[in-house]
C-alpha positions as CSV (number, residue, x, y, z in Angstrom):
1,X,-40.1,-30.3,28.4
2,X,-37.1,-32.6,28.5
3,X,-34.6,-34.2,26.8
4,X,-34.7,-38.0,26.0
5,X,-31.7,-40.7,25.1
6,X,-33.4,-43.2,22.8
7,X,-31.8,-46.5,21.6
8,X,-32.9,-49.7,20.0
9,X,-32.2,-52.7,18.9
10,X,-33.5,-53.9,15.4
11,X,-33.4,-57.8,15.1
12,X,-34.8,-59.3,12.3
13,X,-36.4,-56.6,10.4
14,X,-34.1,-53.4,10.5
15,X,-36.4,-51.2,8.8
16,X,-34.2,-48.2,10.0
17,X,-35.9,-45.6,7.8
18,X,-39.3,-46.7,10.0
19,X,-37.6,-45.8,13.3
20,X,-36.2,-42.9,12.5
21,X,-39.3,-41.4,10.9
22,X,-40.7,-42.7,14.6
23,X,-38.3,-40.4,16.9
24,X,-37.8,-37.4,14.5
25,X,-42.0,-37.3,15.5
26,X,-42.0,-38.6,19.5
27,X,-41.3,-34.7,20.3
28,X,-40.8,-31.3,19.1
29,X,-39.0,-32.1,16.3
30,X,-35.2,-31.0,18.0
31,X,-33.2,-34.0,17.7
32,X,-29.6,-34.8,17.7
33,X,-27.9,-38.1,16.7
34,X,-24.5,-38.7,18.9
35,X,-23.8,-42.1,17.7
36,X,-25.4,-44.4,14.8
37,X,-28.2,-46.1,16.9
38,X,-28.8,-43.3,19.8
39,X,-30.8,-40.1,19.7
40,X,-31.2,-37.4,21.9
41,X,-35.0,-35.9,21.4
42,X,-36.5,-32.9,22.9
43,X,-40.1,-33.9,24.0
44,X,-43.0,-33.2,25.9
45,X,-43.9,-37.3,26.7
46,X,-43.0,-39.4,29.2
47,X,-40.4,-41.6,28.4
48,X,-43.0,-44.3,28.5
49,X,-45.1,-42.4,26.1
50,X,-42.1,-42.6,24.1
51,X,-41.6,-46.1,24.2
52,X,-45.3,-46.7,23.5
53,X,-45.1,-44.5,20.2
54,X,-42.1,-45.9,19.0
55,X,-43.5,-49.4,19.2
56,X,-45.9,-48.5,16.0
57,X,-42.6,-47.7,14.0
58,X,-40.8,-51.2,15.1
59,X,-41.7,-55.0,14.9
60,X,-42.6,-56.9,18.3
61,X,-39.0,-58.5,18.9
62,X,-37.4,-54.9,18.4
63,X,-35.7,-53.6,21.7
64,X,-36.1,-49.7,22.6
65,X,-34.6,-48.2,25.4
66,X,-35.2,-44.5,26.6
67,X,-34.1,-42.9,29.5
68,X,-34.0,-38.7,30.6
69,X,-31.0,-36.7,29.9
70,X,-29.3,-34.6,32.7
71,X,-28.6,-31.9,30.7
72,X,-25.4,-30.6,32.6
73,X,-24.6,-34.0,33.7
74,X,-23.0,-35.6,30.2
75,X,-19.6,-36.7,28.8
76,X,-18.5,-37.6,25.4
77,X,-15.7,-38.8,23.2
78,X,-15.0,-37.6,19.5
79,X,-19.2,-36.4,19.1
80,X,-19.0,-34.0,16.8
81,X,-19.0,-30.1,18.2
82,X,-22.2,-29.5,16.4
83,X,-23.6,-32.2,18.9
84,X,-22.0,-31.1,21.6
85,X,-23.5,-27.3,21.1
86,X,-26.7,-28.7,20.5
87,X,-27.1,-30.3,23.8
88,X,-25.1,-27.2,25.6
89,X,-28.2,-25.2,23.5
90,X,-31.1,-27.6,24.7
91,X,-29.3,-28.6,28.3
């Protein structure tokens, strides 16, 4: 199991409701959301298994990105503390 930085790009349709219901489901269902257009996700995929199921909740000129997280390897700026425990929880 690992931990998963998703972002995206929405271009012409931003059907944001569609994406989101995409990564709450692309693992277990533990998810935090540090900034408006990333996610963190906990998940058993790949991170191109990722991709691939987030490409039936966007449009084909939609840009998604997802990359592994280091769990002990991370900085932030004004993230909330809830987000911050959350990754010190799942890290």
């Amino acid at each position: 199991m690992a931990l998963y930085s998703i972002t995206y790009d929405l271009v012409k349709k931003k059907d944001y409701d569609r994406i989101y219901e995409g990564i709450k489901t692309c693992g277990t269902g533990a998810y935090a959301r540090p900034t408006e257009s990333q996610w963190i996700v906990k998940s058993n995929k790949s991170a191109r298994e990722i991709v691939d199921h987030l490409r039936n909740f966007t449009d084909s000129d939609d840009k998604i990105f997802v990359i592994p997280v280091n769990g002990k390897l991370w900085a932030s700026f004004n993230v909330s503390q809830k987000i911050r425990d959350w990754l010190g929880k799942y890290s």
